[in-house]
N, CA, C and O atoms as CSV, one atom per row, in Angstrom:
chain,resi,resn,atom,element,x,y,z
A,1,UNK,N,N,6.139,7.468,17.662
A,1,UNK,CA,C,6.261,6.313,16.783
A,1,UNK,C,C,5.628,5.089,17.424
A,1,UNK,O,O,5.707,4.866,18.632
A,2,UNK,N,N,5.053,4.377,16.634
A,2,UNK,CA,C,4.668,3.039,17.157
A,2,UNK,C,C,5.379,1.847,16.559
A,2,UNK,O,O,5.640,1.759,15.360
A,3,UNK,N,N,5.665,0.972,17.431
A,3,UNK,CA,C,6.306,-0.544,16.309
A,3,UNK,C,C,4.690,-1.583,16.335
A,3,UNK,O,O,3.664,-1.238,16.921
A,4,UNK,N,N,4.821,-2.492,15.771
A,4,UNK,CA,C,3.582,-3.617,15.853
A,4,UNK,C,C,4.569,-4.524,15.707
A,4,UNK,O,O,5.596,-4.228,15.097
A,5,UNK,N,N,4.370,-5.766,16.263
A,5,UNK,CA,C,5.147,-7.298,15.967
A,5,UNK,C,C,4.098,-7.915,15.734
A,5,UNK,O,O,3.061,-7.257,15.815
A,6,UNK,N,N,4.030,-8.933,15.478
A,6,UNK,CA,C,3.504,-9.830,14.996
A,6,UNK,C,C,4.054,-11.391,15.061
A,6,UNK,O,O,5.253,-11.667,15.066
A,7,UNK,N,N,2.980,-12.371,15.110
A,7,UNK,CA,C,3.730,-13.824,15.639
A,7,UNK,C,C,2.570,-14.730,15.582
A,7,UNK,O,O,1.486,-14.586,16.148
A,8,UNK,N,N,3.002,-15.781,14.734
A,8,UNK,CA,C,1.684,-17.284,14.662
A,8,UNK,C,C,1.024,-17.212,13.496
A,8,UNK,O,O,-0.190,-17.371,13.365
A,9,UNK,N,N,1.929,-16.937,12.504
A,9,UNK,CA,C,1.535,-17.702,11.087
A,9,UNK,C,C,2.615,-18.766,10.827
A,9,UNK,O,O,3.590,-18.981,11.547
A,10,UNK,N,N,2.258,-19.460,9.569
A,10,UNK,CA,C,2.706,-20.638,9.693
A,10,UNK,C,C,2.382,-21.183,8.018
A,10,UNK,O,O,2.084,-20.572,6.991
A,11,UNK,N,N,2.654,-22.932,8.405
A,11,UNK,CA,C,2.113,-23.386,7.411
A,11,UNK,C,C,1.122,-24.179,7.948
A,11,UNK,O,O,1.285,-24.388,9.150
A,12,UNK,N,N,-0.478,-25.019,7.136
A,12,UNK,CA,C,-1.307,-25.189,8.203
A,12,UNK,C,C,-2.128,-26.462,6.988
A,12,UNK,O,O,-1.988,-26.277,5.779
A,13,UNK,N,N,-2.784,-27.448,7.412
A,13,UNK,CA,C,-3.377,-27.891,6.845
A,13,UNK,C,C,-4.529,-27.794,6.404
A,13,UNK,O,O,-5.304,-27.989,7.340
A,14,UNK,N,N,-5.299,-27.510,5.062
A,14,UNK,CA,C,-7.044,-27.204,5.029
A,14,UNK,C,C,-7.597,-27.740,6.607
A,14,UNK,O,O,-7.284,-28.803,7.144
A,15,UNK,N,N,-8.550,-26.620,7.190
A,15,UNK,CA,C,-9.541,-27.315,8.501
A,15,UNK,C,C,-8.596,-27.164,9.246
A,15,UNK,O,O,-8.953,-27.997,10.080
A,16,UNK,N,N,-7.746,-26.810,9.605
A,16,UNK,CA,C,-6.776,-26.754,10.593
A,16,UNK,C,C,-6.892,-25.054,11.323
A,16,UNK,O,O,-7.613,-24.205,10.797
A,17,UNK,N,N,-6.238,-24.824,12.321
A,17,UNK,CA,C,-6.380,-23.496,13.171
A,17,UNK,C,C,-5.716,-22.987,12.981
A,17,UNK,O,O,-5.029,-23.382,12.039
A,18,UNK,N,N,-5.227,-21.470,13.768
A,18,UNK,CA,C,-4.034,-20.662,13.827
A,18,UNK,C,C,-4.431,-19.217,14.863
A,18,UNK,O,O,-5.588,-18.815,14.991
A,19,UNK,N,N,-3.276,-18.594,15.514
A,19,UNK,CA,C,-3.820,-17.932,16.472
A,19,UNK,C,C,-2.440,-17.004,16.002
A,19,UNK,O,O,-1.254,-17.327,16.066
A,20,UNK,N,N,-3.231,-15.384,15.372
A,20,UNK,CA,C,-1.878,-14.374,15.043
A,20,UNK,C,C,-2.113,-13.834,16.183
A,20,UNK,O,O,-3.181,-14.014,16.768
A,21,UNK,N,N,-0.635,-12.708,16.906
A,21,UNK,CA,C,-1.375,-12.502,17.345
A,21,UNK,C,C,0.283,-10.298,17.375
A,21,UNK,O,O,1.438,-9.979,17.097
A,22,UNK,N,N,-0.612,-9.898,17.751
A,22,UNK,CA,C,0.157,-8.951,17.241
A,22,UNK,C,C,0.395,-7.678,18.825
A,22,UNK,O,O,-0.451,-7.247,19.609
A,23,UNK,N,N,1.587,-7.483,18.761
A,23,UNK,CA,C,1.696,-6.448,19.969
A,23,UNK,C,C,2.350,-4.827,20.129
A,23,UNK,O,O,3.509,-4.429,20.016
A,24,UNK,N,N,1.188,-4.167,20.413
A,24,UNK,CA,C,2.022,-2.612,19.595
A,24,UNK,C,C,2.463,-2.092,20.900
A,24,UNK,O,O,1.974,-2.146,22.028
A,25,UNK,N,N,3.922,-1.385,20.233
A,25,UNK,CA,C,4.856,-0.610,22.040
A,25,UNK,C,C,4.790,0.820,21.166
A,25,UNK,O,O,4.442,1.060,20.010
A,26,UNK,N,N,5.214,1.534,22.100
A,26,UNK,CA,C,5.928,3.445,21.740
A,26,UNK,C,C,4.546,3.860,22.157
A,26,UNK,O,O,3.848,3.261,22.976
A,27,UNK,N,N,4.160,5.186,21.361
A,27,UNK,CA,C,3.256,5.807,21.573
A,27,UNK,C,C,1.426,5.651,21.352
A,27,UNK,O,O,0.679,6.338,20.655
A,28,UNK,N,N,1.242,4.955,21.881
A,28,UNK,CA,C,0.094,4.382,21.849
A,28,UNK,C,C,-1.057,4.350,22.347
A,28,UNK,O,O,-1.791,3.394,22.594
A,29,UNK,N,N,-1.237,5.843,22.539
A,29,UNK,CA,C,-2.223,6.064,23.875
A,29,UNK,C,C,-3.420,6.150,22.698
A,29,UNK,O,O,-3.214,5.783,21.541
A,30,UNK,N,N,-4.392,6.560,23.056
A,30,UNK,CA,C,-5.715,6.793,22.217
A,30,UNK,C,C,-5.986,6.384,21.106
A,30,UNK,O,O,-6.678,7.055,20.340
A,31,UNK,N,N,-5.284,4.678,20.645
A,31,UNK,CA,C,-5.770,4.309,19.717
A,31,UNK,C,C,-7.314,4.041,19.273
A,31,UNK,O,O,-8.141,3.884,20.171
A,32,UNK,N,N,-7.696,3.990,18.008
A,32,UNK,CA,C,-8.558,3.810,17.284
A,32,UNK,C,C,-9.107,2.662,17.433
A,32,UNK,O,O,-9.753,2.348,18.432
A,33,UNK,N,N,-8.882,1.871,16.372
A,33,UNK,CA,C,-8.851,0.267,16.327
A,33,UNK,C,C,-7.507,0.122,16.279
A,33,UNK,O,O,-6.661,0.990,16.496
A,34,UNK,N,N,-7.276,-1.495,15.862
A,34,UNK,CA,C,-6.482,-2.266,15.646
A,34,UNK,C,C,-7.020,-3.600,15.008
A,34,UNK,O,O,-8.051,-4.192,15.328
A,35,UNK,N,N,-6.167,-3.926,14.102
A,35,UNK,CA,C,-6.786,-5.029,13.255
A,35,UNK,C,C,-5.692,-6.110,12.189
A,35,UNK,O,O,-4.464,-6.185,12.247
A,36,UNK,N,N,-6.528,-6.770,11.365
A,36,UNK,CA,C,-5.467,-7.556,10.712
A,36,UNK,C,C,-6.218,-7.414,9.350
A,36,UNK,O,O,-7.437,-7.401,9.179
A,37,UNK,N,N,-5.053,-7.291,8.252
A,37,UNK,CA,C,-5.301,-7.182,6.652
A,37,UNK,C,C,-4.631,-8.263,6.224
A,37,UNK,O,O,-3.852,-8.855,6.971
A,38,UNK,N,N,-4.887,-8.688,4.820
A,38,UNK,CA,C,-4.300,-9.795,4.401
A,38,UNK,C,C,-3.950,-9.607,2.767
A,38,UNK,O,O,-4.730,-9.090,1.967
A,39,UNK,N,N,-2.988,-9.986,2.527
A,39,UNK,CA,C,-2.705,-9.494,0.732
A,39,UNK,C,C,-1.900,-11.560,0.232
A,39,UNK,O,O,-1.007,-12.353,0.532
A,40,UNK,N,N,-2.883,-11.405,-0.508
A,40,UNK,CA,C,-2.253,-13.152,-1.392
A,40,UNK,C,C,-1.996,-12.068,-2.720
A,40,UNK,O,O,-2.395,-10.957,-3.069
A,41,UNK,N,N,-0.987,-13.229,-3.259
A,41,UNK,CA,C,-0.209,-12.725,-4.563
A,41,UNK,C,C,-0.780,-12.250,-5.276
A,41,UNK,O,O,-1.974,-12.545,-5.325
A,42,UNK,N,N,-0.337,-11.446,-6.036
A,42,UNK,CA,C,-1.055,-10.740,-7.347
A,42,UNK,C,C,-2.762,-10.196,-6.869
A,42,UNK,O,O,-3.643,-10.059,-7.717
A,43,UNK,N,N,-2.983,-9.940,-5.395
A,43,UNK,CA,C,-4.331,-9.429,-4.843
A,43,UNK,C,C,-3.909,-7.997,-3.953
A,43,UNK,O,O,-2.818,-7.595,-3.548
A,44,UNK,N,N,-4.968,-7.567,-3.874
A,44,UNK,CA,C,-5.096,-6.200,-3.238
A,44,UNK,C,C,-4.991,-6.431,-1.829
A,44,UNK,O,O,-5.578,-7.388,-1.324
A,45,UNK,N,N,-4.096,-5.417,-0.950
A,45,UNK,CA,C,-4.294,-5.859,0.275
A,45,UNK,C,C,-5.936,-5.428,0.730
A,45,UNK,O,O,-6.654,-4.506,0.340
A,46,UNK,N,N,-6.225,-6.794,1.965
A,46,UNK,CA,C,-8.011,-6.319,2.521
A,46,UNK,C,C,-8.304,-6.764,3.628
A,46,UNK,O,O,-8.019,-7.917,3.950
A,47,UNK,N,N,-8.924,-5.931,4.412
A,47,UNK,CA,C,-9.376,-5.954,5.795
A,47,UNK,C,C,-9.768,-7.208,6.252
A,47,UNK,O,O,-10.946,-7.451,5.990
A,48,UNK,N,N,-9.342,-7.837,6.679
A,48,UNK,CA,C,-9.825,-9.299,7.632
A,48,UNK,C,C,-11.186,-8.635,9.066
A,48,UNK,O,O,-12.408,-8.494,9.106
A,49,UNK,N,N,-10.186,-8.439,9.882
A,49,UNK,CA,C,-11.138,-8.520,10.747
A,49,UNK,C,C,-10.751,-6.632,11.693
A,49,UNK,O,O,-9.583,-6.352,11.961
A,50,UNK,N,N,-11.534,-5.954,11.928
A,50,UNK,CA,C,-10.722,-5.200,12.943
A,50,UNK,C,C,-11.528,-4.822,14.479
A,50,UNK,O,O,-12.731,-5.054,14.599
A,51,UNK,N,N,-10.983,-4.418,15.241
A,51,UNK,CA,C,-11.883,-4.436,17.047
A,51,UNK,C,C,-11.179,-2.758,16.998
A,51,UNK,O,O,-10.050,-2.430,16.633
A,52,UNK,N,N,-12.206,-1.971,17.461
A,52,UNK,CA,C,-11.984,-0.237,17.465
A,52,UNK,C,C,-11.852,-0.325,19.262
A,52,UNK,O,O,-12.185,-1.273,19.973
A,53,UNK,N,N,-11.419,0.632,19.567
A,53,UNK,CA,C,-11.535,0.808,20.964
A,53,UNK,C,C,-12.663,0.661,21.951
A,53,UNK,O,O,-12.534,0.182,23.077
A,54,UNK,N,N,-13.942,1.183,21.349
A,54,UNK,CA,C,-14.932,1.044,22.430
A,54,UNK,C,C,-15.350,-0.983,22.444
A,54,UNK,O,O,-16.400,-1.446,22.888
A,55,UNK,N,N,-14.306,-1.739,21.894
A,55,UNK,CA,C,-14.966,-3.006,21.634
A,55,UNK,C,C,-15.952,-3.734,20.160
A,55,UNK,O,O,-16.061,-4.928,19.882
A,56,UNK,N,N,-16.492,-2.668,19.502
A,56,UNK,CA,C,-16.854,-3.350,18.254
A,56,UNK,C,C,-16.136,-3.749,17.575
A,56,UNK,O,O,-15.109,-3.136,17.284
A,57,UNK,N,N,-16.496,-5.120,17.014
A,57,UNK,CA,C,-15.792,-5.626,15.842
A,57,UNK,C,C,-16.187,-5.282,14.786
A,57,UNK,O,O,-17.204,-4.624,14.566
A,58,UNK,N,N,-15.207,-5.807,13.813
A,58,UNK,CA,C,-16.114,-5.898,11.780
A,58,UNK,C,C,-15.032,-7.214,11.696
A,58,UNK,O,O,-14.071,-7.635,12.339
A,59,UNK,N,N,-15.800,-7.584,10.508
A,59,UNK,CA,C,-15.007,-8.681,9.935
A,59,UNK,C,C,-15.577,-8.874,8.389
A,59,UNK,O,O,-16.736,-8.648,8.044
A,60,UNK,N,N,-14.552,-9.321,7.576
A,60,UNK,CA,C,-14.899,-8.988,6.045
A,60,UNK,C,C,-15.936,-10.681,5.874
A,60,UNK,O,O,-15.697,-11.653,6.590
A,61,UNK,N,N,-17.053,-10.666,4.777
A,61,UNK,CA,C,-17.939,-11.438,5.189
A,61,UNK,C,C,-17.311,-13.022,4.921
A,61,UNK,O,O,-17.860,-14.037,5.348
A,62,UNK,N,N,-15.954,-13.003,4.067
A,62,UNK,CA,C,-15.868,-14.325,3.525
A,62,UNK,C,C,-14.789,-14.332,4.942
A,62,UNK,O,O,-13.703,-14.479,4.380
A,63,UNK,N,N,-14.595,-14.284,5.898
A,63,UNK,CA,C,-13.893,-14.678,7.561
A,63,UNK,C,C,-15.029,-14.820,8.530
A,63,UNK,O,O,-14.778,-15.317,9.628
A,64,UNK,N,N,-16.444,-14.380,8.202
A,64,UNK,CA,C,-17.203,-14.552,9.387
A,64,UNK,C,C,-17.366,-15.577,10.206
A,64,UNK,O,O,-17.258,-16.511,9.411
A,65,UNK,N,N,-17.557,-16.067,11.275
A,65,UNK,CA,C,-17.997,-17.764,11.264
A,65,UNK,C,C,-16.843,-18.372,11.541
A,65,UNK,O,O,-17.018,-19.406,12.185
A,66,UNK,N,N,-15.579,-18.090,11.266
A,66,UNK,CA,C,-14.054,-18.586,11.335
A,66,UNK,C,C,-12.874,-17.954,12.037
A,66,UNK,O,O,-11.945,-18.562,12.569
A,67,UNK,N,N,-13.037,-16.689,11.966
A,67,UNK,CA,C,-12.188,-15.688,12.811
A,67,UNK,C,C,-12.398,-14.922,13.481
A,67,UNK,O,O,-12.829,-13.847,13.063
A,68,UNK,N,N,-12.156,-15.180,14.985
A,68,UNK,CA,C,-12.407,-14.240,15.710
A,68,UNK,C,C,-11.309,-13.044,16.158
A,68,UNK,O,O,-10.299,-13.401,16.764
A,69,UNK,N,N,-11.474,-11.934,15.918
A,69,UNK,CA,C,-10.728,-11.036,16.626
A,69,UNK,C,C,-10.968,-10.670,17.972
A,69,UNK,O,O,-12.068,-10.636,18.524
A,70,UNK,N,N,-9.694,-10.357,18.540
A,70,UNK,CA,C,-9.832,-10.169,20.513
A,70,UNK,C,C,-8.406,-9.208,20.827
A,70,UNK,O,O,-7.339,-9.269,20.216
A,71,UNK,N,N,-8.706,-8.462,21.789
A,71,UNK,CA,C,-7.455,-7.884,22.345
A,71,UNK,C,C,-7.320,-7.999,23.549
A,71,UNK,O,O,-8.302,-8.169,24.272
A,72,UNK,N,N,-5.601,-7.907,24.209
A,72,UNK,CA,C,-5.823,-8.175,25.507
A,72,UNK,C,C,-6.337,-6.747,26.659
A,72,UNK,O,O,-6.793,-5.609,26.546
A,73,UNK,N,N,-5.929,-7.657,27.704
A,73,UNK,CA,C,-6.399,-6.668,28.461
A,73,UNK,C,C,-6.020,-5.516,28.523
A,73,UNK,O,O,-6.735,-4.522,28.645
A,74,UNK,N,N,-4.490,-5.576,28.420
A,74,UNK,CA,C,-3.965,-3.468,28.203
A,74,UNK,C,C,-4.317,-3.159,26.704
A,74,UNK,O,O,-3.896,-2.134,26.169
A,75,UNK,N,N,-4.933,-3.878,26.182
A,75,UNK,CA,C,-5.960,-3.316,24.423
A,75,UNK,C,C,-4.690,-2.595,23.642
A,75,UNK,O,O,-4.950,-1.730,22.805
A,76,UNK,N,N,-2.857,-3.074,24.010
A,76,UNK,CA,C,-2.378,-2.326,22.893
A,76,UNK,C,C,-1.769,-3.961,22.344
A,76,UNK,O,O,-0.611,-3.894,21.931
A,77,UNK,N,N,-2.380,-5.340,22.295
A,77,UNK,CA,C,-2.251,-6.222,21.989
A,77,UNK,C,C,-3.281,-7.007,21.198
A,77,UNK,O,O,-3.947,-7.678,21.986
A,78,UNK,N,N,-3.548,-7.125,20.330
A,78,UNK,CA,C,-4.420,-7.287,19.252
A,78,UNK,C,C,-4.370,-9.369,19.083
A,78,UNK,O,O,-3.341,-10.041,19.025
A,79,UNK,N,N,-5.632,-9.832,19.050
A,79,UNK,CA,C,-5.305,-11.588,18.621
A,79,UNK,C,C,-6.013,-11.519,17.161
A,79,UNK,O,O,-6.607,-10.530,16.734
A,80,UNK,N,N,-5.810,-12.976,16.344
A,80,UNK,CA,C,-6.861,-13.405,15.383
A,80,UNK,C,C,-6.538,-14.759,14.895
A,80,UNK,O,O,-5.768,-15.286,14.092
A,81,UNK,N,N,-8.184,-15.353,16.381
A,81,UNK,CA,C,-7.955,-16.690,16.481
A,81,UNK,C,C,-8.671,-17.403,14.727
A,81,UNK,O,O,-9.867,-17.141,14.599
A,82,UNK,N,N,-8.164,-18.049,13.750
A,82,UNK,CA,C,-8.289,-18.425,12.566
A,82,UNK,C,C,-8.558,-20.196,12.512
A,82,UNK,O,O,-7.692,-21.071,12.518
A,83,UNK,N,N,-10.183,-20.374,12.452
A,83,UNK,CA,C,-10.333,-21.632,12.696
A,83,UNK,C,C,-10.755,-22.170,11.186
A,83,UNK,O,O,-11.134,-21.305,10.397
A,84,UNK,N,N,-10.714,-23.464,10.764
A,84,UNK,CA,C,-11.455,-24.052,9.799
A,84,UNK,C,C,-10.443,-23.291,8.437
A,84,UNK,O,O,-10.994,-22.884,7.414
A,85,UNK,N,N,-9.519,-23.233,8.564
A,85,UNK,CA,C,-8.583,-22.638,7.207
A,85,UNK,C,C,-8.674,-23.284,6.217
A,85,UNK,O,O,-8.671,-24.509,6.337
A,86,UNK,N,N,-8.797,-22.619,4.762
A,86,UNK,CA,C,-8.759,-22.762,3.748
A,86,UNK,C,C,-7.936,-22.223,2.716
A,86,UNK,O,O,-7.174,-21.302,3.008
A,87,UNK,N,N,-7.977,-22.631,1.641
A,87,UNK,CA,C,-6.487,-22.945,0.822
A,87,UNK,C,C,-6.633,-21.131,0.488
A,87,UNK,O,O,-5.726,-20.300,0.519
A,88,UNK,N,N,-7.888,-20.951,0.220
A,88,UNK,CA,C,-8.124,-19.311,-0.487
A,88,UNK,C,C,-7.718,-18.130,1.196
A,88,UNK,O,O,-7.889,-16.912,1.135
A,89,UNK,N,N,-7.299,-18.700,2.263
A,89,UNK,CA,C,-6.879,-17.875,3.333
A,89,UNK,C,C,-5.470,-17.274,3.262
A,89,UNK,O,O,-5.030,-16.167,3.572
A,90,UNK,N,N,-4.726,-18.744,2.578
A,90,UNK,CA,C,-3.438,-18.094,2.156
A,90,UNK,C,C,-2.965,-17.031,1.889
A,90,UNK,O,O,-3.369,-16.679,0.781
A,91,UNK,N,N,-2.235,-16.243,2.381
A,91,UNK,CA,C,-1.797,-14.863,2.571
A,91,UNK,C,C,-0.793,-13.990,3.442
A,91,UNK,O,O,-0.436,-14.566,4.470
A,92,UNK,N,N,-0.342,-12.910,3.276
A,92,UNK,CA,C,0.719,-12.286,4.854
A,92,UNK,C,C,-0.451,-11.555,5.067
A,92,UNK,O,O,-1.209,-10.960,4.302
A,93,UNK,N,N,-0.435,-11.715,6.172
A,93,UNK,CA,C,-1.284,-11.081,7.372
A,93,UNK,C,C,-0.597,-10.068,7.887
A,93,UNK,O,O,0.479,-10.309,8.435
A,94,UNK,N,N,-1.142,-8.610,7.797
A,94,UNK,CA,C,-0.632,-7.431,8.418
A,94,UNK,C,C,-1.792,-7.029,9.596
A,94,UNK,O,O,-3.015,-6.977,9.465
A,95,UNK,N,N,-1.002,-6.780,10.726
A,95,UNK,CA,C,-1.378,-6.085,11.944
A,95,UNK,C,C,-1.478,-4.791,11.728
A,95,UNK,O,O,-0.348,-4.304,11.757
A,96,UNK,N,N,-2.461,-3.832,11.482
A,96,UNK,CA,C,-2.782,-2.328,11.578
A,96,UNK,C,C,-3.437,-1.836,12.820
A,96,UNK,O,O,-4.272,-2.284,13.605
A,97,UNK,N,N,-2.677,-0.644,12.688
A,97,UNK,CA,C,-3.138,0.278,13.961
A,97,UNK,C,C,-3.870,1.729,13.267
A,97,UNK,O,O,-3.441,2.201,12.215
A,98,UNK,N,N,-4.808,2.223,13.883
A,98,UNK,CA,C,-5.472,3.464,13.311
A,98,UNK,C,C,-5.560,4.159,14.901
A,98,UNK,O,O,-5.644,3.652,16.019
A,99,UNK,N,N,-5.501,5.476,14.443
A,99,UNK,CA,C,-5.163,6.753,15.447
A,99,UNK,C,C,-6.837,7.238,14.836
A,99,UNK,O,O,-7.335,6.831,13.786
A,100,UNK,N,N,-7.432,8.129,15.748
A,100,UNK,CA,C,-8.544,8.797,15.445
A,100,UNK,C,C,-8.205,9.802,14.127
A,100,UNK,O,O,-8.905,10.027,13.140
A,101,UNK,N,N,-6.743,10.369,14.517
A,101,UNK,CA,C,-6.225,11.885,13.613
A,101,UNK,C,C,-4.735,11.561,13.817
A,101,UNK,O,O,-3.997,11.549,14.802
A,102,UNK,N,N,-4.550,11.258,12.272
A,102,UNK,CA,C,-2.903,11.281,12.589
A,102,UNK,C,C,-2.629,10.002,11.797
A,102,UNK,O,O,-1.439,9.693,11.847
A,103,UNK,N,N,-3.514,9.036,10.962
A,103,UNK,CA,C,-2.299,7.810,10.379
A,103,UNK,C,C,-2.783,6.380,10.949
A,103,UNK,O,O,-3.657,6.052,11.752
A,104,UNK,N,N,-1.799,5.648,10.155
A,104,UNK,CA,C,-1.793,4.448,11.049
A,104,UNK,C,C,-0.646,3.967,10.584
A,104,UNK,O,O,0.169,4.570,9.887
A,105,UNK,N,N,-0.589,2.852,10.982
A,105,UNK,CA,C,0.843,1.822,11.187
A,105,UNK,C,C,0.511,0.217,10.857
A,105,UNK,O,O,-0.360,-0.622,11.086
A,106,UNK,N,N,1.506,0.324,10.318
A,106,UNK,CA,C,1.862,-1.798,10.106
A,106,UNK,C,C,2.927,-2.104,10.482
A,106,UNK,O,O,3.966,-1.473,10.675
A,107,UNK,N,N,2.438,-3.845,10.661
A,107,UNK,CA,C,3.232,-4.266,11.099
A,107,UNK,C,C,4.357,-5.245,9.950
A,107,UNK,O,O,4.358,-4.919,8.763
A,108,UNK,N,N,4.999,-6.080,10.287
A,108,UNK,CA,C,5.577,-6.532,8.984
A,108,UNK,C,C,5.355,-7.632,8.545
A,108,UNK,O,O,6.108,-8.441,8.003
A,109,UNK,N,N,4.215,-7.675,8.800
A,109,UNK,CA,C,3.463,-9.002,7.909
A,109,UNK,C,C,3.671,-10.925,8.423
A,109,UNK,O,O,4.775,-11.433,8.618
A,110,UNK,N,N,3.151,-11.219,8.471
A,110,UNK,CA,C,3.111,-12.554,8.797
A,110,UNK,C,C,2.468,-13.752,8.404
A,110,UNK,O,O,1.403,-14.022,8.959
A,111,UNK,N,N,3.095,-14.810,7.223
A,111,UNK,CA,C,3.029,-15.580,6.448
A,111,UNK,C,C,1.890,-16.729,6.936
A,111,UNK,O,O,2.040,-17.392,7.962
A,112,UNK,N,N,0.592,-16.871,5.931
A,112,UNK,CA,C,0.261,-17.681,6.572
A,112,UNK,C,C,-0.328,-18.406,4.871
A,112,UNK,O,O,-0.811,-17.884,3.867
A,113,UNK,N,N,0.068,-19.991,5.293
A,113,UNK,CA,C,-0.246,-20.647,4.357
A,113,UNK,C,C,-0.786,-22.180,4.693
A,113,UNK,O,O,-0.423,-23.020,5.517
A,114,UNK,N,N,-1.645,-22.162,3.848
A,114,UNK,CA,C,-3.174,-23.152,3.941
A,114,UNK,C,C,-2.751,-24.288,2.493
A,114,UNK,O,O,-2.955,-24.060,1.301
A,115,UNK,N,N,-2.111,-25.531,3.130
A,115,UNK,CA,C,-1.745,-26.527,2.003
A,115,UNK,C,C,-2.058,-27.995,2.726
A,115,UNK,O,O,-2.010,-28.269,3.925
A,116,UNK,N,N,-2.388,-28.830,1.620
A,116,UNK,CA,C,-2.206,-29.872,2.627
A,116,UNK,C,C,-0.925,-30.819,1.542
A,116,UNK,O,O,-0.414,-31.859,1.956
C-alpha cells in the first residue's frame, strides 16, 4: 500500500505563488512517475504537471511557463512550485503516483483557490 499527503494549497491572490508539495510512505520502491492533477467544479479531473523517474517532466500546455514540478532527493517526495496564479487555476490538486505494472494512487486532494 502506499499513502500520499499532501500540503500548501490555500487561498491566493491573482499573480501571487504557491508551493504543493506532496510525500508518499509504504511501499514505494520502483515508482513510475509522480505528479499533480487538478479537477475545478463541474470539470474533468487533468494532468497538471508530472516528473517519471528517470527525471523527465510533462506539463499540460496552459501551466507551462508557471509551474514547475521537482522531487526531492529520496524522489518518494514530489513539489509543484505554482507562480503567477490565476483565477482559471482554481481547483483541488491531487498528488498521483504511477507504478510501471500494478495501478496508481492519490492523494486526498488539496484546495487551491485563486481570488482576489
Amino acid at each position: 500500500q502506499v499513502q500520499l499527503v499532501e500540503s500548501g494549497g490555500g487561498l491566493v491572490q491573482p499573480g501571487g505563488s504557491l508551493r504543493l508539495s506532496c510525500a508518499a510512505s509504504g511501499s514505494v520502491f520502483g515508482i513510475y512517475a509522480m505528479g499533480w492533477y487538478r479537477q475545478a467544479p463541474e470539470k474533468q479531473r487533468e494532468l497538471v504537471a508530472d516528473i517519471r523517474s528517470s527525471g523527465i517532466t510533462n506539463y499540460a500546455d496552459s501551466v507551462k511557463g508557471r509551474f514547475t514540478i521537482s522531487r526531492g532527493n529520496a524522489k518518494n517526495t514530489v513539489y509543484l512550485q505554482i507562480n503567477n496564479l490565476k483565477p482559471e487555476d482554481t481547483a483541488v490538486y491531487y498528488c498521483n503516483l504511477k507504478f510501471p505494472v500494478g495501478g496508481q494512487y492519490w492523494g486526498q486532494g488539496t484546495q487551491v483557490t485563486v481570488s482576489s
